[in-house]
C-alpha positions as CSV (number, residue, x, y, z in Angstrom):
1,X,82.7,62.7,89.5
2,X,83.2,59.3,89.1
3,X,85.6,59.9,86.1
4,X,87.8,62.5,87.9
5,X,88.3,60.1,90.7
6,X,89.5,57.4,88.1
7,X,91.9,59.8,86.1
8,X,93.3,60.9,89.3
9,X,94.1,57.3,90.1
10,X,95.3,56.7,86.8
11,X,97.9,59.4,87.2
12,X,99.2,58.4,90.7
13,X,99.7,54.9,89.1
14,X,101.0,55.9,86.4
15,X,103.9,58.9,88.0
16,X,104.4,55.9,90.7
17,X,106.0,53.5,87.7
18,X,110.0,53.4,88.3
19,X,110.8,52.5,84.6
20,X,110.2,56.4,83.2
21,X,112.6,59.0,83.6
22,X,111.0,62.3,84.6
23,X,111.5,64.1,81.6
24,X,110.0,60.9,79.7
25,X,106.8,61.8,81.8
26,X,107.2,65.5,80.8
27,X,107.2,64.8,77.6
28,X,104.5,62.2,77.4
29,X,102.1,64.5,79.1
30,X,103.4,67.5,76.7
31,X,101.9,65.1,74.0
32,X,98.6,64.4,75.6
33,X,98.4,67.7,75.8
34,X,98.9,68.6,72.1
35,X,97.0,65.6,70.9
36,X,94.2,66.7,73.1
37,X,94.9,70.0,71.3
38,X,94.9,72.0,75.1
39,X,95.3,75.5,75.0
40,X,98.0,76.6,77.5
């Protein structure tokens, strides 16, 4: 579970960063999601 633990981190770090707005991390993850082609 070694690469859950790291993702999780990731996205703390990542949600923590002060330059994003929070639709601009809404809409990033909206991407990933479709990119990653995610079924809802």
């Amino acid at each position: 579970m070694v690469e859950r633990a790291d993702f999780r981190q990731f996205y703390r770090d990542a949600h923590a960063v002060e330059n994003l707005s929070e639709r601009e991390k809404i809409l990033m993850g909206l991407a990933v999601a479709m990119v990653r082609n995610c079924q809802p």
